[in-house]
C-alpha positions as protocol buffer text, in pm:
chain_id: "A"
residue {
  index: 1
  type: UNK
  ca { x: 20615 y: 33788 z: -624 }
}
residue {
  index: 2
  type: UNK
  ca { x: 20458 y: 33534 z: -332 }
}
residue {
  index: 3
  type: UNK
  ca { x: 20198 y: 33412 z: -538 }
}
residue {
  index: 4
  type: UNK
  ca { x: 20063 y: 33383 z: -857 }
}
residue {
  index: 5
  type: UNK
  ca { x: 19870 y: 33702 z: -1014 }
}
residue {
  index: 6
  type: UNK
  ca { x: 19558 y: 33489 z: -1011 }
}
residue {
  index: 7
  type: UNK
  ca { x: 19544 y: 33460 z: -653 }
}
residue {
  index: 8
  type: UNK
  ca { x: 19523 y: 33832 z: -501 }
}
residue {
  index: 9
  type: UNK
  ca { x: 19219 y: 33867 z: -794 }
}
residue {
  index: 10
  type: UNK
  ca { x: 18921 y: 33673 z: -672 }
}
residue {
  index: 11
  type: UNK
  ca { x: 18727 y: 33704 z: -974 }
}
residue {
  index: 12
  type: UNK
  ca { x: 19030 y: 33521 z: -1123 }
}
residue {
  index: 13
  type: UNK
  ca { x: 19059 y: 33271 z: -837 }
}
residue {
  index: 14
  type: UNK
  ca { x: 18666 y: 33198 z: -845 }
}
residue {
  index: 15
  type: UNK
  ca { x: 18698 y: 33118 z: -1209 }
}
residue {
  index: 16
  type: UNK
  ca { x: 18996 y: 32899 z: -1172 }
}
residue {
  index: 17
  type: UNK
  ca { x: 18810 y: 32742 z: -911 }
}
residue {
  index: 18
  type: UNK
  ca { x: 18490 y: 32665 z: -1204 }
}
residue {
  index: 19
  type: UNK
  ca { x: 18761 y: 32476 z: -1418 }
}
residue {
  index: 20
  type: UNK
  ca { x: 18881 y: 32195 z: -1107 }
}
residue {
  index: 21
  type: UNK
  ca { x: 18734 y: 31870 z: -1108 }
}
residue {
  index: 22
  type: UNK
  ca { x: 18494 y: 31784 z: -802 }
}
residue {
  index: 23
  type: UNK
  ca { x: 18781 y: 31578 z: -624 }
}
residue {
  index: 24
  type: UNK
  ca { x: 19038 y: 31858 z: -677 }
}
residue {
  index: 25
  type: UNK
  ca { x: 18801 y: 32108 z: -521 }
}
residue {
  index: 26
  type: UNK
  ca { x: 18748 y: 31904 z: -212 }
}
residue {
  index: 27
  type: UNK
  ca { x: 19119 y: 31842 z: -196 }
}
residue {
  index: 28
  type: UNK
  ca { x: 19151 y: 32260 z: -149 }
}
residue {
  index: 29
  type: UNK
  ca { x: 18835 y: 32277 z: 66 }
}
residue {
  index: 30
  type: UNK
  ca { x: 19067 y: 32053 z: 296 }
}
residue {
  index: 31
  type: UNK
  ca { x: 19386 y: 32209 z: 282 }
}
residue {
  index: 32
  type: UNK
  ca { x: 19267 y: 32571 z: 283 }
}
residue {
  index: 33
  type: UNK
  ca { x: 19316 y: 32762 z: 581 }
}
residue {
  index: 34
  type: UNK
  ca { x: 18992 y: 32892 z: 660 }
}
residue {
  index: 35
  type: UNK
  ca { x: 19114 y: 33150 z: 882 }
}
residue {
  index: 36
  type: UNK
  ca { x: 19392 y: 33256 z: 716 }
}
residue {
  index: 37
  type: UNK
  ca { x: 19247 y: 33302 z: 341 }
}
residue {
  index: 38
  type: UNK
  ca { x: 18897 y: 33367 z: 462 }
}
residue {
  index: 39
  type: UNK
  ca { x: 18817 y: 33506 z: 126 }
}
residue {
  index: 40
  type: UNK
  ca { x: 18924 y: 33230 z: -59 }
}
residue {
  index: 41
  type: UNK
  ca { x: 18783 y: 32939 z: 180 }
}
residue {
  index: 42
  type: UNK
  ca { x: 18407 y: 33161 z: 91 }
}
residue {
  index: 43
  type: UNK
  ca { x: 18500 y: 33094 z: -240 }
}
residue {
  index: 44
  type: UNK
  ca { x: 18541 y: 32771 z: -214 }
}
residue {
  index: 45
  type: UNK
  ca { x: 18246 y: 32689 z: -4 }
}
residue {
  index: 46
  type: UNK
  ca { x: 18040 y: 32860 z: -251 }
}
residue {
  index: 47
  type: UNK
  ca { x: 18181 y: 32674 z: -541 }
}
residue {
  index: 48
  type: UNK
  ca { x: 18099 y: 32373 z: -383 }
}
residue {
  index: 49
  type: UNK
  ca { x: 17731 y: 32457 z: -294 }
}
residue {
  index: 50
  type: UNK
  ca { x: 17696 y: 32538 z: -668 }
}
residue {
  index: 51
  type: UNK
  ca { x: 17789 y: 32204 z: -769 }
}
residue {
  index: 52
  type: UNK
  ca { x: 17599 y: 32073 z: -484 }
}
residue {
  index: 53
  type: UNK
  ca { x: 17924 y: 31867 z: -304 }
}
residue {
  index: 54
  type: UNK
  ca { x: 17941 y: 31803 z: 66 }
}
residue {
  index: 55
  type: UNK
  ca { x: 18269 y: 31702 z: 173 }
}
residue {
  index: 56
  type: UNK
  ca { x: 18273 y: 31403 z: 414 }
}
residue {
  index: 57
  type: UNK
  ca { x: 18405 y: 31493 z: 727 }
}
residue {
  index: 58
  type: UNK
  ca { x: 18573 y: 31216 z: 948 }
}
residue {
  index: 59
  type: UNK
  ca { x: 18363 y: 31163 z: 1270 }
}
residue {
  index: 60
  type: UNK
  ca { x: 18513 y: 31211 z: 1630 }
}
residue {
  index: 61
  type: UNK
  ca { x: 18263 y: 31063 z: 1894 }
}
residue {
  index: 62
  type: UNK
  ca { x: 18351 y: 31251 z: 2162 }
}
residue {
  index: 63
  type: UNK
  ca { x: 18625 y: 31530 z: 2147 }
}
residue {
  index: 64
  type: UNK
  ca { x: 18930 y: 31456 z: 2311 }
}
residue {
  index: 65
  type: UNK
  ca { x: 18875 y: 31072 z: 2286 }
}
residue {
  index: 66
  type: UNK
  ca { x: 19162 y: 30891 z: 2062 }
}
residue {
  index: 67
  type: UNK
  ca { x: 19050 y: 30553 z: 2055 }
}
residue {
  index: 68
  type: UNK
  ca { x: 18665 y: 30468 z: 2064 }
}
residue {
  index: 69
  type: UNK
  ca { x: 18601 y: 30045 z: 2037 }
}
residue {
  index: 70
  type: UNK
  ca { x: 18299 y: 30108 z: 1832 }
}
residue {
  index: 71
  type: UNK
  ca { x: 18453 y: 30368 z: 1617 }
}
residue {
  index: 72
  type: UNK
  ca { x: 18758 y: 30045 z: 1574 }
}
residue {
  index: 73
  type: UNK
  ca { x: 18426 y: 29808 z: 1438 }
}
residue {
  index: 74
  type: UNK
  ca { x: 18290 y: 29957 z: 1241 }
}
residue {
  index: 75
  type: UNK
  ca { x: 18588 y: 30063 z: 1055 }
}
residue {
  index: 76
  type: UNK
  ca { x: 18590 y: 29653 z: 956 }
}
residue {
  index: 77
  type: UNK
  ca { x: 18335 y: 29621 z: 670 }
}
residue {
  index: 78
  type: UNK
  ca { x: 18284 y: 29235 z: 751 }
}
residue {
  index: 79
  type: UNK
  ca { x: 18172 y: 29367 z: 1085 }
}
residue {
  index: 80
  type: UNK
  ca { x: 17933 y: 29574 z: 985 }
}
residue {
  index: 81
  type: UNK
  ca { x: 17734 y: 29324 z: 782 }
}
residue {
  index: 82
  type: UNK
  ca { x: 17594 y: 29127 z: 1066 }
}
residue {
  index: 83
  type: UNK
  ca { x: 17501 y: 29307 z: 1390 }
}
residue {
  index: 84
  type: UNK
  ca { x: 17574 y: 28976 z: 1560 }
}
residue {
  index: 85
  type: UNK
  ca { x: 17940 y: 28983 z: 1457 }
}
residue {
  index: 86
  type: UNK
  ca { x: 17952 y: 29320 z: 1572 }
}
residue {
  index: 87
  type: UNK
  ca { x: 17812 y: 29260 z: 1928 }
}
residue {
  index: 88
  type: UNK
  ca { x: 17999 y: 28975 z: 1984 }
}
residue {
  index: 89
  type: UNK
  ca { x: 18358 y: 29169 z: 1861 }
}
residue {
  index: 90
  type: UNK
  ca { x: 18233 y: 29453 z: 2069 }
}
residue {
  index: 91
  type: UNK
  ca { x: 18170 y: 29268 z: 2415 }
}
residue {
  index: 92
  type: UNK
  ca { x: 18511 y: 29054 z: 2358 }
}
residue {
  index: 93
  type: UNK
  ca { x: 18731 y: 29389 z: 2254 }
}
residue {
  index: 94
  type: UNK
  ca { x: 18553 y: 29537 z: 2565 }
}
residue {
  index: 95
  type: UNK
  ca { x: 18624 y: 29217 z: 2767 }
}
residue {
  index: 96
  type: UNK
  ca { x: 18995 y: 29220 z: 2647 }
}
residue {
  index: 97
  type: UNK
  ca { x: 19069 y: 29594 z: 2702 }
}
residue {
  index: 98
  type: UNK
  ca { x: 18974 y: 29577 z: 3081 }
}
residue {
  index: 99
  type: UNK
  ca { x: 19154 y: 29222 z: 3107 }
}
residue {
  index: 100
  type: UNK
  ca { x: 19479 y: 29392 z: 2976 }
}
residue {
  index: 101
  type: UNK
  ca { x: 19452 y: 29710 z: 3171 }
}
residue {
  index: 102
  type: UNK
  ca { x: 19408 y: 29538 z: 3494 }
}
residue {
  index: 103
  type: UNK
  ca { x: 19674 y: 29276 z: 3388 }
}
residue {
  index: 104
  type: UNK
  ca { x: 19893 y: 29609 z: 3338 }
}
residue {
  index: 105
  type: UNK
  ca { x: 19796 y: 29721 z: 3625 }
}
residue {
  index: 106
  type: UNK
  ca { x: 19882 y: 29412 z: 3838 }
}
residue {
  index: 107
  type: UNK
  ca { x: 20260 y: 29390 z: 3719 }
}
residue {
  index: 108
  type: UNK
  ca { x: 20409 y: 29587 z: 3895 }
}
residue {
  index: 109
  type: UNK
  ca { x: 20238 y: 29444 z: 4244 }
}
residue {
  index: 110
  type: UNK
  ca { x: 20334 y: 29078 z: 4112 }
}
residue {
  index: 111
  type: UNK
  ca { x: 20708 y: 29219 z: 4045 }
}
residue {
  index: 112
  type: UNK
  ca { x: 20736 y: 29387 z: 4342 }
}
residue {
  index: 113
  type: UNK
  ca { x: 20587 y: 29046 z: 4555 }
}
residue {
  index: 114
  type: UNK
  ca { x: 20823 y: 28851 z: 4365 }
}
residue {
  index: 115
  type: UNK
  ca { x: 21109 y: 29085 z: 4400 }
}
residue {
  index: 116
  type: UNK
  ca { x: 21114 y: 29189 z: 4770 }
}
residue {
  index: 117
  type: UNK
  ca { x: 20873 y: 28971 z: 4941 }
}
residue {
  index: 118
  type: UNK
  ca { x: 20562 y: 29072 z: 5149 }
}
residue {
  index: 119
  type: UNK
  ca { x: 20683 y: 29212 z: 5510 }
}
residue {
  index: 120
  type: UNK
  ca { x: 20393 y: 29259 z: 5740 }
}
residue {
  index: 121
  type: UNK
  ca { x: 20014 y: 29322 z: 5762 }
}
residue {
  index: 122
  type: UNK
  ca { x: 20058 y: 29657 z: 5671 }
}
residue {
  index: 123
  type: UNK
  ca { x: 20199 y: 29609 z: 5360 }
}
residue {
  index: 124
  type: UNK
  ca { x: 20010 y: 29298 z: 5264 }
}
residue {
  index: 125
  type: UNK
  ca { x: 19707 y: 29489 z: 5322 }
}
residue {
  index: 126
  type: UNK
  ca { x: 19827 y: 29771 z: 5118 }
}
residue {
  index: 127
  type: UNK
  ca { x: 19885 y: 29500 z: 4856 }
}
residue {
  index: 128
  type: UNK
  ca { x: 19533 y: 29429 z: 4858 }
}
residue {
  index: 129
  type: UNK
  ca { x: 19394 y: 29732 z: 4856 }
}
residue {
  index: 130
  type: UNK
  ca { x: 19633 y: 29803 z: 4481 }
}
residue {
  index: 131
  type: UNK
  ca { x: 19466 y: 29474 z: 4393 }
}
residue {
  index: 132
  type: UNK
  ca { x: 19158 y: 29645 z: 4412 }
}
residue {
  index: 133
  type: UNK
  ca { x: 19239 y: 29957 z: 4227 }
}
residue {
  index: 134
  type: UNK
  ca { x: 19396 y: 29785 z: 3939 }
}
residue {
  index: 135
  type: UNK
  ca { x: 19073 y: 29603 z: 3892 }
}
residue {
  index: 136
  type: UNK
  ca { x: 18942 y: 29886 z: 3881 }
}
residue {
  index: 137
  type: UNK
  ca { x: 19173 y: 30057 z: 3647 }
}
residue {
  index: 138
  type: UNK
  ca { x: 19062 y: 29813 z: 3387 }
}
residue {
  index: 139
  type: UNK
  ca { x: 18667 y: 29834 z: 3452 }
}
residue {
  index: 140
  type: UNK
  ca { x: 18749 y: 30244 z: 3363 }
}
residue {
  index: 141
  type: UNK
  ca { x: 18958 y: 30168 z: 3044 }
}
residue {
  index: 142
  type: UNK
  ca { x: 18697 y: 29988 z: 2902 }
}
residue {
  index: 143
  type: UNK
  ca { x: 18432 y: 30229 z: 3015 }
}
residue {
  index: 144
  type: UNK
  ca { x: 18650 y: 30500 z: 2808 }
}
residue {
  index: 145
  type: UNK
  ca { x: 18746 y: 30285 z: 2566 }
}
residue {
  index: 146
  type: UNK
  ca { x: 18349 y: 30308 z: 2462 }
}
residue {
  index: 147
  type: UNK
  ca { x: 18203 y: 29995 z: 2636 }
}
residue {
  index: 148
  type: UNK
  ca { x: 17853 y: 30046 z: 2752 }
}
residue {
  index: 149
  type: UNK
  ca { x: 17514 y: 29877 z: 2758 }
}
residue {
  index: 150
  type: UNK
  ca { x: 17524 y: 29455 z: 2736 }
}
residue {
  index: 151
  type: UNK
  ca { x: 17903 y: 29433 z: 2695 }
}
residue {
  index: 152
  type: UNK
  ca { x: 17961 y: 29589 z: 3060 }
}
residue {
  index: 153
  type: UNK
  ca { x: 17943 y: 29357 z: 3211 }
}
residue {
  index: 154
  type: UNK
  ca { x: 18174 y: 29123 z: 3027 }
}
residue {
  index: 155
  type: UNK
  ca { x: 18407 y: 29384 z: 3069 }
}
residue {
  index: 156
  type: UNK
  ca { x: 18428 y: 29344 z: 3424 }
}
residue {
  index: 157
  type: UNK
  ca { x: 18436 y: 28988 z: 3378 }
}
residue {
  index: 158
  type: UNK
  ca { x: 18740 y: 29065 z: 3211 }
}
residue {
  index: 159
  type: UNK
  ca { x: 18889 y: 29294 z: 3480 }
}
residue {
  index: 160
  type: UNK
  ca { x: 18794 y: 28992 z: 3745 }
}
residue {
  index: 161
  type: UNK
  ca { x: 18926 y: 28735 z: 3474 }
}
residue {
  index: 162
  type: UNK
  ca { x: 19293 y: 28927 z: 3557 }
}
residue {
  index: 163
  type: UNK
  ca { x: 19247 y: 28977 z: 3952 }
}
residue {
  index: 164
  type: UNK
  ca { x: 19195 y: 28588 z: 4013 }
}
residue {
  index: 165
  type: UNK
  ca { x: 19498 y: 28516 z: 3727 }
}
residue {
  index: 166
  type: UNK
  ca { x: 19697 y: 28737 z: 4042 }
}
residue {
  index: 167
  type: UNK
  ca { x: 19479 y: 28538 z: 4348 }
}
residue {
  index: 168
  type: UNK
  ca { x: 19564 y: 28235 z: 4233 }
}
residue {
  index: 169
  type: UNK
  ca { x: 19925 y: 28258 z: 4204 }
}
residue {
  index: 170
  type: UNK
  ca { x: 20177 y: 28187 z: 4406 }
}
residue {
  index: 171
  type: UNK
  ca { x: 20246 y: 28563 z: 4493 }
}
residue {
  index: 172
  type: UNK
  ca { x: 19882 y: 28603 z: 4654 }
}
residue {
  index: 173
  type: UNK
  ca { x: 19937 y: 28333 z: 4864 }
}
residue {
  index: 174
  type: UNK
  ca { x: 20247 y: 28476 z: 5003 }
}
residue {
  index: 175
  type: UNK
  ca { x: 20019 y: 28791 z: 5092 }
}
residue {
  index: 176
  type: UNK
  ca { x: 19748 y: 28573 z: 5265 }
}
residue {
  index: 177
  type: UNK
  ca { x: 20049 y: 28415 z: 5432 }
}
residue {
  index: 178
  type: UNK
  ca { x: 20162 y: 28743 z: 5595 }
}
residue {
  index: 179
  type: UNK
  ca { x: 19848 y: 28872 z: 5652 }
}
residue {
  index: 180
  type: UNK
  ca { x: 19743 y: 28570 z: 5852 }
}
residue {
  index: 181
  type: UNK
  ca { x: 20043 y: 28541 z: 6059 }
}
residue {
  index: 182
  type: UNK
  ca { x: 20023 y: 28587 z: 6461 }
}
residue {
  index: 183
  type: UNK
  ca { x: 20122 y: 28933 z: 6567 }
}
């Protein structure tokens, strides 16, 4: 036999379902497929209306979205006692997310400066130009990261903060240098 007598019967299964404790019952209302075991899942669901229990359900901002900075707060209980503790973690985790992206993004323009060298306008203005998108690469990480309202703008503070860490390096300066040079 599969499974046990008790589980084809549903009379059987409902009353072995009257005889779990509250936590055991959610534990199946989670790990049933509801699908699969339709029947059973009803039975379930109805045994939990009876005793009046409503499952917490996990929530998902925005399907599709893995990692939400808000969603990251307010996980942290000391966060969530002070709104002020949570607005300033919020802009600074915003700020930081779009200074690492576009830090990330600028690494492989710094390595390939440092590397090979800058030969010609073209490619110095090219140069710039990726400058410019990976500042903007971090201004959209922390726009998906969550970041919205007051703490926007920090956040492209902290996509700026990385572009002038890159101007004001050597490496720029050997990209001014060829694109000021006399054709």
């Amino acid at each position: 036999m599969i499974a046990p007598r008790w589980w084809f019967d549903l009379r059987q299964y409902r009353k072995r379902l009257e005889h779990y404790s509250d936590e055991e019952l959610v534990d199946v209302y989670f790990h049933i497929h509801p699908v699969r075991y339709r029947e059973h899942y009803l039975c379930v669901l109805a045994e939990l209306r009876r005793r009046g229990i409503r499952p917490e359900i996990a929530e998902r901002p925005l399907p599709g979205v893995r990692w939400w900075l808000s969603q990251w707060l307010s996980a942290c209980g000391w966060l969530r006692r002070s709104r002020l503790r949570y607005g300033v973690a919020f802009a600074l985790g915003g700020f930081g997310i779009a200074w690492l992206s576009a830090l990330l993004a600028l690494l492989p323009l710094m390595a390939l400066i440092a590397l090979t060298g800058v030969f010609g306008r073209a490619l110095a203005l090219f140069y710039l130009l990726y400058a410019g998108f990976a500042f903007g690469v971090g201004v959209l990480a922390a726009w998906h990261a969550g970041v919205r309202g007051l703490a926007f703008p920090l956040a492209i503070l902290g996509s700026g903060n990385a572009l002038l860490i890159f101007v004001r390096s050597r490496l720029f300066e050997q990209l001014w240098q060829a694109l000021l040079e006399p054709l």
